[in-house]
TORKOL-4160 file (C-alpha; in steps of 0.2 Angstrom, whole numbers, padded with zeros to 4 digits, m for minus):
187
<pt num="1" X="m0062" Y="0071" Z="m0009"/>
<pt num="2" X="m0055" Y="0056" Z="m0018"/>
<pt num="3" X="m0043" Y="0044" Z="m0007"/>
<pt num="4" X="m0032" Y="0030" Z="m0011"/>
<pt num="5" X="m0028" Y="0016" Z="0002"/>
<pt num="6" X="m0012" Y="0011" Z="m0001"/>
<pt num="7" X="m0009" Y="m0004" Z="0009"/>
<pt num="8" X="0004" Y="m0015" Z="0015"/>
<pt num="9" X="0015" Y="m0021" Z="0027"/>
<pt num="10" X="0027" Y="m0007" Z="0024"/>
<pt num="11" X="0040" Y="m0020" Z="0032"/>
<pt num="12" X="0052" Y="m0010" Z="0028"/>
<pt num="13" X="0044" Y="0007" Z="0020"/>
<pt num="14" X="0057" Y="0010" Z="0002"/>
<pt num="15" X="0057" Y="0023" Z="m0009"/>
<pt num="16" X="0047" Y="0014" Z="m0023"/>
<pt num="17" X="0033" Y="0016" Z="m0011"/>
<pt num="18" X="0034" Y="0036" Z="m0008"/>
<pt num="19" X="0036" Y="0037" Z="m0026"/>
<pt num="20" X="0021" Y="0029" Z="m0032"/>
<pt num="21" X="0009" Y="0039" Z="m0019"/>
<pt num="22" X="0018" Y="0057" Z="m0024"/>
<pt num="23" X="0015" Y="0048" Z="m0043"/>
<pt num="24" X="m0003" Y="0047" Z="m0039"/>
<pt num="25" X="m0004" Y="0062" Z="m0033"/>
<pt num="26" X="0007" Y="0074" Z="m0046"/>
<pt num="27" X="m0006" Y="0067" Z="m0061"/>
<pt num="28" X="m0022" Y="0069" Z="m0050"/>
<pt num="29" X="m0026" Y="0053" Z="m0050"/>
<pt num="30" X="m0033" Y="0057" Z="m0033"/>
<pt num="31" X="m0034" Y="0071" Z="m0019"/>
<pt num="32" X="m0023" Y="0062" Z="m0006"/>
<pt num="33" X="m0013" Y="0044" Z="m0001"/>
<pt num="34" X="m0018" Y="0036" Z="0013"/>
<pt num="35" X="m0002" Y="0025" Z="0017"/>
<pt num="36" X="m0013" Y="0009" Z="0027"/>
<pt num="37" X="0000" Y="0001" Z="0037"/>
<pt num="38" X="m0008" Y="m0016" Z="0040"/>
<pt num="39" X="m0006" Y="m0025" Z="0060"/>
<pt num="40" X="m0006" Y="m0043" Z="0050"/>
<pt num="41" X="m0008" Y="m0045" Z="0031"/>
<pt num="42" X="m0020" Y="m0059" Z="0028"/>
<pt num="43" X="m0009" Y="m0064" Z="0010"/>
<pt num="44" X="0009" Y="m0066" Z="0020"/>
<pt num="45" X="0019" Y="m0073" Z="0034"/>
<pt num="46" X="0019" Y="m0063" Z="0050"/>
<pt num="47" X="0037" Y="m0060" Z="0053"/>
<pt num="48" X="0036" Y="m0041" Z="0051"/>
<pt num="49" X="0044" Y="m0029" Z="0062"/>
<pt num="50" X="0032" Y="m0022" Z="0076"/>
<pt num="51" X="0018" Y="m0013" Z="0071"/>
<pt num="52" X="0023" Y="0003" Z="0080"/>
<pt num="53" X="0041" Y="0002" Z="0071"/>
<pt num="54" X="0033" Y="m0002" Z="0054"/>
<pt num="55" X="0021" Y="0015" Z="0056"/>
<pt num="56" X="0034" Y="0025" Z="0062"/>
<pt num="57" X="0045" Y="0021" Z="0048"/>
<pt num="58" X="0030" Y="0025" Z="0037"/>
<pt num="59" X="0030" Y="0043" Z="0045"/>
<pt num="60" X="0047" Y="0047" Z="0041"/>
<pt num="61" X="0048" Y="0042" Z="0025"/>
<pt num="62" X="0030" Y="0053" Z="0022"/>
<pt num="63" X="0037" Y="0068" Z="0033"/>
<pt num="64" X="0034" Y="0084" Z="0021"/>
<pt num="65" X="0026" Y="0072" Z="0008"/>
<pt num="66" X="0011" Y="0084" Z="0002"/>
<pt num="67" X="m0005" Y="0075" Z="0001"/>
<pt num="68" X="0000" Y="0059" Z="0010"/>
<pt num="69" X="m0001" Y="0054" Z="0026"/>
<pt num="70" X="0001" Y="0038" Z="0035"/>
<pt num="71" X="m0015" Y="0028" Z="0044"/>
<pt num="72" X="m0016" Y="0017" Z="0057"/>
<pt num="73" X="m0033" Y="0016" Z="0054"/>
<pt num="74" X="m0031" Y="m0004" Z="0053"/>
<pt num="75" X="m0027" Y="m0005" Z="0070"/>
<pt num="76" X="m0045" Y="m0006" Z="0080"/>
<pt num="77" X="m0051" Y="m0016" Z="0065"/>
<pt num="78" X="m0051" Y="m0036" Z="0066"/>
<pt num="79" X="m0036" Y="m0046" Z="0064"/>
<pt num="80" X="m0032" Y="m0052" Z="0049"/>
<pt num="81" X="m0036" Y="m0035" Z="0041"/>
<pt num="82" X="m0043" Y="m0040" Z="0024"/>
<pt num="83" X="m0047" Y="m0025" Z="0012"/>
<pt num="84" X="m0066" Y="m0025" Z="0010"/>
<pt num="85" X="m0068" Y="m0022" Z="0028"/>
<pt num="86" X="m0055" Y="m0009" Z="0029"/>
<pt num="87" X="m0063" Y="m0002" Z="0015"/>
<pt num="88" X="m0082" Y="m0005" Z="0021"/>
<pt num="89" X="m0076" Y="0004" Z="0037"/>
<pt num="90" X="m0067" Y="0019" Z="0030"/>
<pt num="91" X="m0083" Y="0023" Z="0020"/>
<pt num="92" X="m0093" Y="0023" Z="0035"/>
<pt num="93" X="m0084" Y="0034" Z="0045"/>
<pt num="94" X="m0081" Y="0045" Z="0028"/>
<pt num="95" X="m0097" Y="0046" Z="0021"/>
<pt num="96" X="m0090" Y="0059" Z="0009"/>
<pt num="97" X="m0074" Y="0052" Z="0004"/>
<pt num="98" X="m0071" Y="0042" Z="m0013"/>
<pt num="99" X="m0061" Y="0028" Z="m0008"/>
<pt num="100" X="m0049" Y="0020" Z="m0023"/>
<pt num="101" X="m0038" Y="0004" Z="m0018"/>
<pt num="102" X="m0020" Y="0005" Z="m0026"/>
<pt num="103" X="m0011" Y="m0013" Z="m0027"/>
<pt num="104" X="0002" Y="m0020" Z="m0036"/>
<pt num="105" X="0000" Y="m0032" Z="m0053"/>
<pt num="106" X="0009" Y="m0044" Z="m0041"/>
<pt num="107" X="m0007" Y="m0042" Z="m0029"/>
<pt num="108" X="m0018" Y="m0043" Z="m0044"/>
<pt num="109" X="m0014" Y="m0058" Z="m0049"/>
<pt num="110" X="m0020" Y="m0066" Z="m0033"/>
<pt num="111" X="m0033" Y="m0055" Z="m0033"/>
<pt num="112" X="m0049" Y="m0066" Z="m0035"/>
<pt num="113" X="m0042" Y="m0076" Z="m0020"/>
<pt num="114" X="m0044" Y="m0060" Z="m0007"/>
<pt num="115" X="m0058" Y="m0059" Z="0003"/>
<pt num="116" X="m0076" Y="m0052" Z="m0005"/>
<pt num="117" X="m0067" Y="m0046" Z="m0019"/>
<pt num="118" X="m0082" Y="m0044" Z="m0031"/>
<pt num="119" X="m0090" Y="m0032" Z="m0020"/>
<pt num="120" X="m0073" Y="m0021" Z="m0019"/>
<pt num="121" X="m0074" Y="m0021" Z="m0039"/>
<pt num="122" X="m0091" Y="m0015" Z="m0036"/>
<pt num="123" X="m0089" Y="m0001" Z="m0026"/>
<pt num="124" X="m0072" Y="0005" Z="m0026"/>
<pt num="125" X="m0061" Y="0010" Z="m0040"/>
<pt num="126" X="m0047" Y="0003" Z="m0043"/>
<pt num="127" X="m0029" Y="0008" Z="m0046"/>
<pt num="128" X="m0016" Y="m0004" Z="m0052"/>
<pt num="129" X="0002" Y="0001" Z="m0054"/>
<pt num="130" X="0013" Y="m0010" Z="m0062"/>
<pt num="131" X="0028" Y="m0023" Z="m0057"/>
<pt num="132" X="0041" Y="m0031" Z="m0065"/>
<pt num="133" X="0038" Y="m0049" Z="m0070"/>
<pt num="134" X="0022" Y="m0047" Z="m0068"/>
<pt num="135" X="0007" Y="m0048" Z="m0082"/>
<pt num="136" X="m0009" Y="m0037" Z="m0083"/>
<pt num="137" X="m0024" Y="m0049" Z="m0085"/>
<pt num="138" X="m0041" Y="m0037" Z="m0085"/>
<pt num="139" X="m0051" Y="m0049" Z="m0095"/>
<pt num="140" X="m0059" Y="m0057" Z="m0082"/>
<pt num="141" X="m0067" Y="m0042" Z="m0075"/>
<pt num="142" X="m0084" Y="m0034" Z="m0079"/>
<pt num="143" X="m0080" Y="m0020" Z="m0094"/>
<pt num="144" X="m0090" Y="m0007" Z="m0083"/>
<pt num="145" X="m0076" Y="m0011" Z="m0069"/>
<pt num="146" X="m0070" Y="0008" Z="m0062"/>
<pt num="147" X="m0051" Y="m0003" Z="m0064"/>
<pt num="148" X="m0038" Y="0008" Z="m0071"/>
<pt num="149" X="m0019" Y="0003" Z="m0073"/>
<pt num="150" X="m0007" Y="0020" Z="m0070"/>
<pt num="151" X="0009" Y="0026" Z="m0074"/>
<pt num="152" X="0017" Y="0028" Z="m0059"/>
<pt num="153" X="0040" Y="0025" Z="m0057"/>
<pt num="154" X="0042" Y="0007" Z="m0060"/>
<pt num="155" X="0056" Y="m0001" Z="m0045"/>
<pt num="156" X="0061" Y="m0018" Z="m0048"/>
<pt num="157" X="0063" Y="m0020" Z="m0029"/>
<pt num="158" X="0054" Y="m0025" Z="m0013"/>
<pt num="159" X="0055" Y="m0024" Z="0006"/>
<pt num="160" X="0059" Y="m0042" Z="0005"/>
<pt num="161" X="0073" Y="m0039" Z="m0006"/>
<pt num="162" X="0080" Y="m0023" Z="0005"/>
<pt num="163" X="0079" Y="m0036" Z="0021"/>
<pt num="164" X="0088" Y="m0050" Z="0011"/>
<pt num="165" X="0100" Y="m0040" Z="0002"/>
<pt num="166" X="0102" Y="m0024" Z="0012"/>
<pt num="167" X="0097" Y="m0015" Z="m0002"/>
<pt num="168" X="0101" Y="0001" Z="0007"/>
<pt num="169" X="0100" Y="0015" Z="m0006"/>
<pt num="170" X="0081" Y="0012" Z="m0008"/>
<pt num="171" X="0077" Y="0017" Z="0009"/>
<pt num="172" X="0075" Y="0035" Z="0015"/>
<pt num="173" X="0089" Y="0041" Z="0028"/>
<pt num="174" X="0078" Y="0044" Z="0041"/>
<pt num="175" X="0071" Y="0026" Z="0037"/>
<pt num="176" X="0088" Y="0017" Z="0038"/>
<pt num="177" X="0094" Y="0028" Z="0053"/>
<pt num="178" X="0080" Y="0021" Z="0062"/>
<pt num="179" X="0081" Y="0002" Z="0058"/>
<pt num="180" X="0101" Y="0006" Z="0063"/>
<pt num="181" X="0094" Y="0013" Z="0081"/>
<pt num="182" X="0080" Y="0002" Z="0082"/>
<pt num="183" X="0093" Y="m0015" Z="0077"/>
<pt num="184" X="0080" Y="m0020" Z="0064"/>
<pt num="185" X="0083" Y="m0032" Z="0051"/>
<pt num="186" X="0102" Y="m0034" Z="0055"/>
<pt num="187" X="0107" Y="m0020" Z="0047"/>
């Protein structure tokens, strides 16, 4: 079974988002998207909504999603949860899984700052969706690298954007309804 960890701080959880993981899985890129909603991510501030509310959110905007679900598997982990353990972890309690990271070219030019990141290269493939602004650098990495770059719906937006300028129409209805109920991000 082949994986992909998507993770992030899903803070909040947008359509770009959903629409990358269906996009991985409508060209079989892999089996099934593991949406890794991370407790604290080690690259950003920590002023995210609650855990609970971010993973919640998550589920509804994955509800009937075929092939991707929503983890929580970051929660028993250390905090910060840096990927190569997340990773390390999943492959031992998964012996017969493929695991592939999917990031951004926004992460992946800060990649060589995260956390063991030359045994990530090693032993996981890669899948890197692209992002506005942002350039595709690969020629610092090994040519046998398993480092693909997809062609997955391209949003010039961010969660960052949607809490700053209430970008409402990116975010699923369920999602909104519940940052409405939930009086998040003073919407």
């Amino acid at each position: 079974m082949r994986v992909a960890i998507y993770g992030g701080t899903f803070n909040p959880i947008h359509i770009g988002h959903t629409s990358l993981a269906q996009s991985l899985i409508e060209q079989q890129l892999v089996d099934e998207v593991w949406l890794m909603v991370s407790p604290q991510n080690p690259h950003k501030d920590n002023d995210a909504a609650a855990y609970e509310s971010r993973l919640e959110m998550a589920c509804l905007a994955t509800k009937g999603m075929k092939g991707i679900s929503v983890s929580d598997f970051e929660r028993n982990l250390p905090i910060p949860s840096y990927t190569h353990t997340t990773l390390t972890k999943l492959s031992e309690q998964y012996p017969y899984y493929q695991f592939y990271l999917v990031i951004g070219a926004d992460n992946w030019a800060n990649f060589r700052n995260w956390y063991r990141v030359d045994e990530i290269i090693k032993n996981y493939p890669i899948l890197i969706y692209r992002r506005p602004n942002y350039d595709l650098d690969l020629s610092s990495v090994p040519h046998e690298s398993n480092i693909t770059i997809v062609d997955t719906p391209l949003y010039d937006i961010s969660s960052t954007d949607i809490r700053k300028h209430k970008k409402l129409k990116m975010l699923n209805p369920d999602v909104l309804k519940y940052i409405r109920t939930h009086h998040l991000y003073n919407f």
